[in-house]
C-alpha positions as CSV (number, residue, x, y, z in Angstrom):
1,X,24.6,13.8,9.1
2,X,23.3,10.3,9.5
3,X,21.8,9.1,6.3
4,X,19.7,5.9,5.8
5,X,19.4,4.2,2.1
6,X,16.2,2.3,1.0
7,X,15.5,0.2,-2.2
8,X,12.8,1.8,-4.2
9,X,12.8,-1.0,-7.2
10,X,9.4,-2.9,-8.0
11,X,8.8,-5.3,-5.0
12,X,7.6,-8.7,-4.9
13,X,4.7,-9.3,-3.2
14,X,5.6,-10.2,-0.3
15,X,5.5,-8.0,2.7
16,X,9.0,-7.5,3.2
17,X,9.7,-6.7,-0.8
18,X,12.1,-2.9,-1.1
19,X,12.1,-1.6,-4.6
20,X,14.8,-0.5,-7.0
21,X,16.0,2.8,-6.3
22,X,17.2,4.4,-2.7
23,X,15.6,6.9,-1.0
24,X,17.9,8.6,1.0
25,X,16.9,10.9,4.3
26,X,19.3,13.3,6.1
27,X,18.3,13.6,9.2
28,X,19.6,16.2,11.8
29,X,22.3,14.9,14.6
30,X,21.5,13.1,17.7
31,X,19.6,15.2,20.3
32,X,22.1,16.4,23.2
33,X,22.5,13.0,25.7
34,X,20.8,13.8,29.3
35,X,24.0,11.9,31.6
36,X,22.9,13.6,34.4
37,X,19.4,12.0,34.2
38,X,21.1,8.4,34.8
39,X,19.6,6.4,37.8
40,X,23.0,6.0,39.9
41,X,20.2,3.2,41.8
42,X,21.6,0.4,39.5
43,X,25.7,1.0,39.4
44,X,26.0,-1.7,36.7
45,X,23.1,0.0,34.7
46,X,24.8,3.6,35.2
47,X,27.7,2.8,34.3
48,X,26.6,1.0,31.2
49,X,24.2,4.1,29.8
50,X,26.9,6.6,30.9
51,X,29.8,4.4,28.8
52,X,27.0,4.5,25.9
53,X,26.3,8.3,25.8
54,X,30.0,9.1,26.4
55,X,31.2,7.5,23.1
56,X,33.1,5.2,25.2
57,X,33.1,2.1,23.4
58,X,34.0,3.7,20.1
59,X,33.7,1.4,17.1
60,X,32.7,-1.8,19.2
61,X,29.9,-2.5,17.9
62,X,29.1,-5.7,20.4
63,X,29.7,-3.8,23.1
64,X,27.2,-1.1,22.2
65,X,24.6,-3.4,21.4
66,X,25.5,-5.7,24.7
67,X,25.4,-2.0,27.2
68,X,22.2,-1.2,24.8
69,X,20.0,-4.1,26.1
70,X,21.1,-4.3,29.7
71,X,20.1,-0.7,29.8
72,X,16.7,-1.5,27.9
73,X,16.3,-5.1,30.0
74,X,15.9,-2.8,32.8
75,X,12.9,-1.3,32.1
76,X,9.6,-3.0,33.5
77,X,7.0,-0.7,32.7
78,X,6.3,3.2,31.9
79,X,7.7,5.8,31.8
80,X,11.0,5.1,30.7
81,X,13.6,7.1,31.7
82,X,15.2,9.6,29.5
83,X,18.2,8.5,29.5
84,X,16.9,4.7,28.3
85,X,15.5,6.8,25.7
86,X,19.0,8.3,24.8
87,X,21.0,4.9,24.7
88,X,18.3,3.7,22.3
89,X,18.8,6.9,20.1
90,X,22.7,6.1,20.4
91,X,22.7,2.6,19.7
92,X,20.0,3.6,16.4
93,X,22.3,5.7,14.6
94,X,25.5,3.5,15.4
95,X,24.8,-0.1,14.0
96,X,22.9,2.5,10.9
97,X,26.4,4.4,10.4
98,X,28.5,0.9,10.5
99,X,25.7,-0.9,8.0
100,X,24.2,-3.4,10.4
101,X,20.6,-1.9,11.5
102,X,19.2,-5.6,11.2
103,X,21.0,-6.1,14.6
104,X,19.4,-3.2,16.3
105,X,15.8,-4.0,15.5
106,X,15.2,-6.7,18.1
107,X,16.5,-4.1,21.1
108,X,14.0,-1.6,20.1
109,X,11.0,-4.1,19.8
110,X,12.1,-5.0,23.1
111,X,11.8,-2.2,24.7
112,X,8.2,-1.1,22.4
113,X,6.5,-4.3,23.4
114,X,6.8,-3.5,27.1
115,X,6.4,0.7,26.8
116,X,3.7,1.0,23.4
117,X,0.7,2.3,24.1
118,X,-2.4,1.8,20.9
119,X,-2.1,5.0,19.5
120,X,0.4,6.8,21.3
121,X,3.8,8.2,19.5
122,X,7.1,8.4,21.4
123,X,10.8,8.8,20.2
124,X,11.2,5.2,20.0
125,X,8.7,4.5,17.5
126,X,11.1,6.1,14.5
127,X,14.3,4.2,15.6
128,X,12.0,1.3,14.6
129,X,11.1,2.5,11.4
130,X,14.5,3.5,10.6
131,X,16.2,0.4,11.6
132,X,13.9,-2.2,9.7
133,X,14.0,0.6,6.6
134,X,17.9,0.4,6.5
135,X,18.0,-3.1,7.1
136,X,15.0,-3.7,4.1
137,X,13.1,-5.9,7.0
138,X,9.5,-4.2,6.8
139,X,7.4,-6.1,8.3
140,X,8.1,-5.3,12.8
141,X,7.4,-1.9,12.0
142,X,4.6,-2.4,9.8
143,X,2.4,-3.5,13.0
144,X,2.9,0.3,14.6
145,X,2.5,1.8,11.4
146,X,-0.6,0.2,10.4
147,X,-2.2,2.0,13.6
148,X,-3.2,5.9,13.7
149,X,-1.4,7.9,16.0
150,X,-3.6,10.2,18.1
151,X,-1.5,11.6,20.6
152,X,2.3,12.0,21.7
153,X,3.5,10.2,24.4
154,X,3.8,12.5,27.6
155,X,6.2,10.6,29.2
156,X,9.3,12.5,27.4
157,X,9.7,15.9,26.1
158,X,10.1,14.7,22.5
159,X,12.0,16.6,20.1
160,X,10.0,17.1,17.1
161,X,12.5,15.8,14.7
162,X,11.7,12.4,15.9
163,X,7.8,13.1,14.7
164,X,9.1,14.0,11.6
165,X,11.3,10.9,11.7
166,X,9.0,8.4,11.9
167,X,6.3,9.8,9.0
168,X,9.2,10.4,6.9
169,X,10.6,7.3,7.1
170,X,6.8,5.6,7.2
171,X,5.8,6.9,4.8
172,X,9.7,5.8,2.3
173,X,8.2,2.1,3.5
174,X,4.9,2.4,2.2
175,X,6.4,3.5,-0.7
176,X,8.4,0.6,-0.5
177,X,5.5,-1.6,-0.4
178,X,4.2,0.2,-3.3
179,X,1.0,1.7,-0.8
180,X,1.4,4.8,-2.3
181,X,-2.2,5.9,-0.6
182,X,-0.9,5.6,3.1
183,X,2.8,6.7,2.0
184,X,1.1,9.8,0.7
185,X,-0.9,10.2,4.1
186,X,2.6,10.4,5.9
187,X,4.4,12.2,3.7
188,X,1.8,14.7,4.5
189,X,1.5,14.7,7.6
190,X,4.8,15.2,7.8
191,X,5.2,18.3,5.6
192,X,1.9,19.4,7.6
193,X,3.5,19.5,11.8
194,X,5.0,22.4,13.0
195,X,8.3,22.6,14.0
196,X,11.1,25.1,14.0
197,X,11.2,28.7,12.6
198,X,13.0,27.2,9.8
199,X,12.3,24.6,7.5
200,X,13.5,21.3,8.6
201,X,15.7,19.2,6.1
202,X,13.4,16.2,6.7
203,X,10.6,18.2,5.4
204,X,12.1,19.3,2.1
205,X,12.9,15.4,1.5
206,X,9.5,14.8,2.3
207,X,7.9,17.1,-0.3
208,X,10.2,15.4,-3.0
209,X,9.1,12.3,-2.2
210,X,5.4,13.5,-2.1
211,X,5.6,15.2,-5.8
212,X,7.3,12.5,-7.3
213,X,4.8,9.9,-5.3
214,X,1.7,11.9,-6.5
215,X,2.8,11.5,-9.9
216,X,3.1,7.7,-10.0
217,X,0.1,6.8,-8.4
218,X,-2.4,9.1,-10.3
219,X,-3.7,11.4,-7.3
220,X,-3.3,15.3,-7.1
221,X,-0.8,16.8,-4.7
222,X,-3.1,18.8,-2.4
223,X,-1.2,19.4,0.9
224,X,-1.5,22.6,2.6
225,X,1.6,23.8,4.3
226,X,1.9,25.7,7.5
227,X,3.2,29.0,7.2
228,X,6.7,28.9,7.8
229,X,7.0,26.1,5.6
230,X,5.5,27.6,2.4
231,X,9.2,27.9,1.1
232,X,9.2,24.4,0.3
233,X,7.8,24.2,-2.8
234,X,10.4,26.9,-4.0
235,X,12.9,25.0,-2.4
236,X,12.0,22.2,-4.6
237,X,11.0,23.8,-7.8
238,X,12.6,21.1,-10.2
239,X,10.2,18.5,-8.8
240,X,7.2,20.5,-9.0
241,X,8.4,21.7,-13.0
242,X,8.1,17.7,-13.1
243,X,4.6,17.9,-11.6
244,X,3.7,20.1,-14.4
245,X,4.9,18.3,-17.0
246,X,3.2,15.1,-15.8
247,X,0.3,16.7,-15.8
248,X,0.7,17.2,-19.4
249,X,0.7,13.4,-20.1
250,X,3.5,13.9,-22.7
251,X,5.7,10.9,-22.0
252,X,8.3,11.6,-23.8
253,X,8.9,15.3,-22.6
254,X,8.8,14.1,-19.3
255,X,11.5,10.9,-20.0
256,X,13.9,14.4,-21.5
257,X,13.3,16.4,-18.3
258,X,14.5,13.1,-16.4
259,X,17.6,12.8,-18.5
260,X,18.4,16.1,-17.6
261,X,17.8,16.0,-14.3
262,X,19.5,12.5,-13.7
263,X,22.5,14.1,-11.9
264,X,20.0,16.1,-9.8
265,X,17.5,13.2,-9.1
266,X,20.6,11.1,-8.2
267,X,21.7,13.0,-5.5
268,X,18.5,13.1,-3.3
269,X,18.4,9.3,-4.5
270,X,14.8,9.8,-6.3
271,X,15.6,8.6,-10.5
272,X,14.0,5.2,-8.9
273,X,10.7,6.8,-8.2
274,X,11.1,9.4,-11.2
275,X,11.5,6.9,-13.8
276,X,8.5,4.3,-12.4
277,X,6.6,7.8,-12.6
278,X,7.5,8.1,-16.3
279,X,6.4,4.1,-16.3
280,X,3.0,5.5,-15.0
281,X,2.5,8.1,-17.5
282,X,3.3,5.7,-20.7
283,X,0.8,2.7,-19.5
284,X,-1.9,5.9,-18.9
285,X,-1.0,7.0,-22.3
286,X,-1.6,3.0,-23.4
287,X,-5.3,2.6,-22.0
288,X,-6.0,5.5,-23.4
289,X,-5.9,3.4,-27.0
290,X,-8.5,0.9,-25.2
291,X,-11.1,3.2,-24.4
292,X,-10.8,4.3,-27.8
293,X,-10.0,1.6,-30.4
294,X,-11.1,-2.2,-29.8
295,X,-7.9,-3.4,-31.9
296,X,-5.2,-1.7,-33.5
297,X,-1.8,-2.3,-35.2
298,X,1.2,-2.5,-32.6
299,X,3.4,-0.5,-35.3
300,X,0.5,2.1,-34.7
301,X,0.6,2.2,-31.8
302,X,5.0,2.3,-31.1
303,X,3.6,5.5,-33.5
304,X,1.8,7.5,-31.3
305,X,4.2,6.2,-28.1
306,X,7.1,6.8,-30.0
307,X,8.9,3.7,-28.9
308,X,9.9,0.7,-31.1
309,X,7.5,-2.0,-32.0
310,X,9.7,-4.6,-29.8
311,X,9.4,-2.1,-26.8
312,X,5.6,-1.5,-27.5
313,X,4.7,-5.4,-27.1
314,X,6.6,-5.9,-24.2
315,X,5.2,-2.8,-22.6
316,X,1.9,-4.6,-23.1
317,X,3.2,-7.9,-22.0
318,X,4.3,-6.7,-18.8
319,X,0.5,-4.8,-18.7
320,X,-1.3,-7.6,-19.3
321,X,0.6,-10.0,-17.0
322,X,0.0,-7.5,-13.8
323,X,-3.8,-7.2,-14.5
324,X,-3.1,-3.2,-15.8
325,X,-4.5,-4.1,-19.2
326,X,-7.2,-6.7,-20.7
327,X,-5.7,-7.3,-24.3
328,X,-4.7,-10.2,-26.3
329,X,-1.8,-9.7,-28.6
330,X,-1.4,-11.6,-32.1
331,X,2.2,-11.3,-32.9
332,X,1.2,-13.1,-36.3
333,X,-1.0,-10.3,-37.2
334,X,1.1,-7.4,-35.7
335,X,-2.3,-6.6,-33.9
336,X,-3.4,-6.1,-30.4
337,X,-7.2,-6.5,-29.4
338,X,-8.5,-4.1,-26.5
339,X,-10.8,-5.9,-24.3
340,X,-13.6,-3.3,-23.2
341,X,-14.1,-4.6,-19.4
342,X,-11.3,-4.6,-17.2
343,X,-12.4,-6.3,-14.4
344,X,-10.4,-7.4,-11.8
345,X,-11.1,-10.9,-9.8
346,X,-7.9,-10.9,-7.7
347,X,-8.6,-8.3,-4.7
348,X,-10.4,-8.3,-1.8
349,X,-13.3,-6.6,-2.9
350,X,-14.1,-9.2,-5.7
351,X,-13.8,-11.9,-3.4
352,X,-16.1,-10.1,-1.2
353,X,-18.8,-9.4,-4.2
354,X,-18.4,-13.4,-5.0
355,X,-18.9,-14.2,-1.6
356,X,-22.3,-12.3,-1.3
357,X,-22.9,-13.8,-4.3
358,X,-23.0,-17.0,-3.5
359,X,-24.7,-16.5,-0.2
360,X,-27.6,-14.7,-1.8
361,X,-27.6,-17.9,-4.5
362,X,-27.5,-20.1,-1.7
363,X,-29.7,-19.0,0.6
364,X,-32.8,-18.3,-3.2
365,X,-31.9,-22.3,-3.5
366,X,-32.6,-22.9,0.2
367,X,-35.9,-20.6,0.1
368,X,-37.3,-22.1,-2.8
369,X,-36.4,-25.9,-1.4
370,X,-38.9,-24.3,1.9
371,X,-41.2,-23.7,-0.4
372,X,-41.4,-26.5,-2.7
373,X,-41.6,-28.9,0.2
374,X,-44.3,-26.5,1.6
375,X,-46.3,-26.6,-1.5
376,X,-46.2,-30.8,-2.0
377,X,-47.7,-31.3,1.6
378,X,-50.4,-28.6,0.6
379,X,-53.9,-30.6,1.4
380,X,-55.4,-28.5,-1.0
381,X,-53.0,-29.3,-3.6
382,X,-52.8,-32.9,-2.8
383,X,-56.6,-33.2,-3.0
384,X,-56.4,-31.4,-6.9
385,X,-54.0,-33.9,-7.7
386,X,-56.0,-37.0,-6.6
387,X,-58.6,-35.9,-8.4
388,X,-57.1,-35.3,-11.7
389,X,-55.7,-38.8,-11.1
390,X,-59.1,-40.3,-11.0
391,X,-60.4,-38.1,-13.9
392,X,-57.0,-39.7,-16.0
393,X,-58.6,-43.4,-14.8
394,X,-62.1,-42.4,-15.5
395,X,-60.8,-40.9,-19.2
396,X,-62.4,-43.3,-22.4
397,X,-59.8,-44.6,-24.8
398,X,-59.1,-43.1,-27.9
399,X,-61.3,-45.2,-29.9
400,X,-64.5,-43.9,-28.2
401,X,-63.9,-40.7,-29.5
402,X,-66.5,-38.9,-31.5
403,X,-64.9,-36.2,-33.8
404,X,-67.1,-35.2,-36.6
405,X,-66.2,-33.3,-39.5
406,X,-68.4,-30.2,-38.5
407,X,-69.5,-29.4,-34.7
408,X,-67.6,-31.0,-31.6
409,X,-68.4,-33.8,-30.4
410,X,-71.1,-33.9,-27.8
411,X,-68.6,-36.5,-25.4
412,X,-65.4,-33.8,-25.3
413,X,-67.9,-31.0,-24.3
414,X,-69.3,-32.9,-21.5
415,X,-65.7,-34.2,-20.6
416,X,-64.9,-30.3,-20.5
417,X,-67.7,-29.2,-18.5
């Protein structure tokens, strides 16, 4: 079986960033070649595909890569023919087997950017993902992924392991990227399409990935399985005992049920996404503290985490640093202070809510600039104001004043009238 490795540590953030861990895929054997499909019109092409599907350039990997593009280099338009298809299939899980799927991806962009149709899926599509997944270059799938499929490409009578290919693997790079809400969206969709009378192998991955995926980013696991694929969950009962136990919040229970299973987790190459699961579960158990308390001892709180003080205030370093937590940590004092409002100024949304903002402020300064101008070339208004400018001349000076001890004078009252 062909197997392709990804990095699941904690990416950067740049688009192209693979986390720490691999998530590893079996995926079944190539699909049986169609030679007798071959357009004989072209010899040189013929020959080419038919040296391809035949195995006979064995572990040459130029010459499989040089035969690969002549055969895809002929193809103008749609539909391709199957046995373009094929070579592209062959050449996918060669340069994957011999560790050089970097070399592969410009071939099948080639041949997408001159076949894709918005919103169409074909065969092709998941020899893209896979490639750029192996080679940890996310980014020329990223531009098919981004886009729902609504249909399957009629052109070729598409095995449905290549469906299940391409959610599989699209959703192990969202993961990647740390999108766990789209890489749960293909994850189920994926556990969610029919295919044999048995349950496929990529499907059982799938689920794994989906518990362990659910877990980290907070969400429930609420996928609902077609019939012949409701032994999956039994199939993977030691990753939905983990879902239970997550559930239960208890951090340190679930870091004892991950030591135990480390052999296990190892083997479907999923301790990456188990342990920043248990990473989850501990900072959860942290902000619960600041709804709670507004400061609080560190050696309090390595307490109730039951980690060390030293372990505690990095923990909450590392919080604070990624915008997780809004504290401010004395190491003097031992004490951490819980700030009450979280808020977050570094995401689209807040830019967008500052953006209005300043519109709305803009537009109120504008208005009342209208009206103020409006107001001084009032005739009305500049008649009033002539006349109390007269009345100001017209006023007697302080000395003329009358004030006697009892009564008002009779010169303010008339003023005042």
């Amino acid at each position: 079986m062909n197997s392709t490795r990804m990095s699941v540590e904690e990416p950067s953030s740049t688009q192209n960033a693979v986390p720490m861990d691999t998530a590893e895929a079996s995926v079944p054997e190539p699909a049986p070649t169609v030679n007798g499909d071959i357009d004989t019109s072209d010899p040189d092409i013929s020959l080419r595909a038919k040296q391809l599907l035949d195995g006979v350039h064995g572990e040459n990997v130029e010459d499989v890569l040089n035969s690969t593009l002549t055969v895809v280099d002929s193809v103008k338009s749609t539909p391709v023919p199957p046995y373009v298809i094929d070579c592209v299939h062959f050449m996918t899980d060669f340069v994957t087997q011999r560790n050089c799927p970097v070399r592969g991806i410009s071939i099948v962009e080639s041949l997408l950017s001159k076949t894709h149709v918005s919103g169409v899926l074909s065969s092709v599509h998941s020899d893209l993902v896979q490639l750029c997944l192996a080679a940890k270059i996310l980014s020329p799938a990223l531009k098919y992924l981004d886009c729902e499929v609504t249909s399957i490409s009629a052109d070729e009578v598409m095995d449905v392991k290549y469906v299940l290919q391409y959610y599989y693997y699209g959703g192990s790079l969202y993961a990647a990227l740390r999108n766990f809400s789209r890489a749960l969206h293909f994850f189920e969709i994926c556990l969610s399409v029919p295919s044999q009378q048995t349950t496929s192998a990529i499907q059982v991955v799938a689920y794994q990935k989906l518990t362990l995926i659910s877990i980290l980013s907070g969400r429930r696991l609420n996928v609902r399985l077609p019939s012949v694929h409701s032994s999956i969950p039994h199939l993977c009962r030691p990753y939905s005992n983990l879902l239970q136990i997550a559930a239960e919040e208890d951090a340190e229970k679930f870091a004892a049920t991950i030591a135990q299973m480390t052999p296990f987790l190892e083997k479907h190459s999923n301790l990456g996404l188990a342990k920043q699961a248990l990473e989850f579960i501990r900072q959860k158990n942290v902000k619960k503290f600041q709804s709670t308390f507004v400061s609080l001892k560190l050696c309090s709180l390595a307490s109730h985490l039951k980690l060390s003080v030293e372990e505690v205030e990095k923990r909450l370093r590392k919080m604070i640093i990624s915008g997780d937590l809004s504290a401010q940590i004395c190491k003097k004092e031992g004490m951490v202070w819980f700030n009450k409002h979280n808020e977050e100024f570094d995401n689209d949304a807040a830019i967008e809510k500052l953006k209005t903002s300043l519109e709305t402020c803009m537009a109120s300064f504008q208005k009342a600039k209208e009206l103020n101008t409006a107001v001084s070339l009032d005739p009305k208004l500049l008649s009033k104001i002539s006349e109390s400018e007269s009345r100001k001349d017209n006023m007697p000076t302080s000395s003329s004043w009358d004030f006697p001890v009892q009564g008002k004078s009779k010169k303010l009252l008339s003023f005042l009238e």
